[in-house]
Structures are given as structure tokens and as C-alpha cells.
Steps between C-alpha positions, in 0.01 A plus 500: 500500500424667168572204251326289743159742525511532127576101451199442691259767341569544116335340215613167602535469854372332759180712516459463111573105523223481798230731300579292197268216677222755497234498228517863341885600564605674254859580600711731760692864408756588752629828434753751741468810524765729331505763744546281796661174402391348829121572429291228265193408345335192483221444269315173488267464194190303547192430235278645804469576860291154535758299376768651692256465833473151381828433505565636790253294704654166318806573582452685850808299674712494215479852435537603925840269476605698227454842612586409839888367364544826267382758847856592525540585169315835529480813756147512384270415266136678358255401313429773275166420359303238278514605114349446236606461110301714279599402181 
């Protein structure tokens, strides 16, 4: 289910095509890791936390269908944290 979980999740995927409604998207890095092929990253880039919490309560059922359809594409998935660019 590789080529399907990486389909779904890279730059233009499904998540990407969904996020691209969103005001302040600013694009999706999927990256594996090279120690453990099996093992990814997914980093969605938003302008700010706002407009991603925006987006997310404007597209609450969209977004539940989606992650609900790709739940057997991973053993397990964390959120790592909230970032910020410091540039």
C-alpha cells in the first residue's frame, strides 16, 4: 500500500488538492525516511496556525471523509508539533 499512501500524501495528493481550497496553503513535503523506508514525514505548510484552524472548521466533513478513507494506509500516525518559519 506504499504507492497508494504516498499517492495520497505527496505534494499533490489528495490531502494537497483538499488544502489547496484553504486560504494560506502553501504546499505539502512528503519525505521517507532513509533508514526505514517504511517510516514518512508529512509536512503541511500553512501561512499560520489561524488559517490552517480555519480551514479546518470549513472543511470539517470534507477533511473527516478524507482521513477516515486513507486510516488503513498507516500503522500510526503523530503529530509532531506546530512550527514555525523563522526566516
Amino acid at each position: 500500500m506504499e504507492a497508494e499512501f504516498q499517492s495520497r500524501y505527496s505534494s499533490s495528493g489528495a490531502w494537497a488538492r483538499l488544502f489547496a481550497g484553504g486560504d494560506g496553503y502553501e504546499g505539502t513535503t512528503l519525505m521517507r525516511d532513509t533508514a526505514d523506508p517504511s517510516r514518512y514525514v508529512v509536512i503541511d505548510l500553512w501561512r499560520d496556525a489561524a488559517s490552517f484552524g480555519a480551514f479546518k472548521q470549513a472543511h470539517e466533513a470534507e477533511y473527516a471523509i478524507l482521513d477516515k478513507d486513507c486510516e488503513a494506509l498507516t500503522e500510526s500516525e503523530v503529530h509532531l508539533g506546530t512550527f514555525e518559519d523563522l526566516r
